[in-house]
N, C-alpha and C positions, 0 to 999 in steps of 0.2 A: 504494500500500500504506500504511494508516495505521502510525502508529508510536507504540508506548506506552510513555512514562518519566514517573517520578516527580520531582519537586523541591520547595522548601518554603519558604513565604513568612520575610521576613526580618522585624527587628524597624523595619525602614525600611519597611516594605511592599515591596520589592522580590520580585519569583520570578527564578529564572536560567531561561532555556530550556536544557534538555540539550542537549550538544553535539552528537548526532546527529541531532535535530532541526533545529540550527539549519546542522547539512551539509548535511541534505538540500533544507530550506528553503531557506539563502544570505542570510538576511535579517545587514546588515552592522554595526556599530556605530552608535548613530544613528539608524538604521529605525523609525520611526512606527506605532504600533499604536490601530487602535482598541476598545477594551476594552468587551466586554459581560457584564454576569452576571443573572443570572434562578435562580431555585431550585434555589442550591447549584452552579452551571455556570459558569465563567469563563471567554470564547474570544476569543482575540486574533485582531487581522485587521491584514493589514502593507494601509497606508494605501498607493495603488498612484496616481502621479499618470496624470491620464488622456497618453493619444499627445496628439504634436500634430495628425494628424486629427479623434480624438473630439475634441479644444481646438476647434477651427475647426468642429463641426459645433456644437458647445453653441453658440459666439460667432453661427454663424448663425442658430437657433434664436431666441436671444433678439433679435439685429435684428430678424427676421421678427415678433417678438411685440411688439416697440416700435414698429414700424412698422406693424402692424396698430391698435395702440393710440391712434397718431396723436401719440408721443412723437417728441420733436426733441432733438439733443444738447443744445441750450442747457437742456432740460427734464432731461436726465438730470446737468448740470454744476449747477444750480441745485439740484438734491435732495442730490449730492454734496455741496456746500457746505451746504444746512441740517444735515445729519445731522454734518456735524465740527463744525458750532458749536456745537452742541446740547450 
């Protein structure tokens, strides 16, 4: 069931989410959002880390795609190290 309340931006740019939103929601102190707006629309999305299975199918995923590429850890330790000295 959607829920509709009012609230109003502060002069920090802050919004409160109403409290029966944020009951029904659970989102806790802290909770990460990623913020989009488009014409006149602004919707919050609670940043959700993935399981540790979706974790370990991404991790597979990308070996599979390094290893198809004919990358080698020394290859992926070596790009590490340019990119921080950079």
């Amino acid at each position: 069931m959607k829920q509709i309340a009012t609230t109003r931006l502060s002069s920090k740019g802050q919004v409160v989410i109403p409290e029966a939103i944020r009951r029904r929601l659970g989102p806790e102190s802290g909770t990460e959002f990623v913020v989009l707006g488009e014409d006149g629309t602004v919707m919050l999305k609670v940043i959700d880390a993935p399981s540790m299975r979706d974790f370990d199918d991404i991790v597979a995923r990308a070996r599979e795609g390094a290893r198809r590429a004919g990358l080698r850890q020394s290859d992926i330790a070596a790009a590490i190290r340019a990119v921080r000295s950079a």
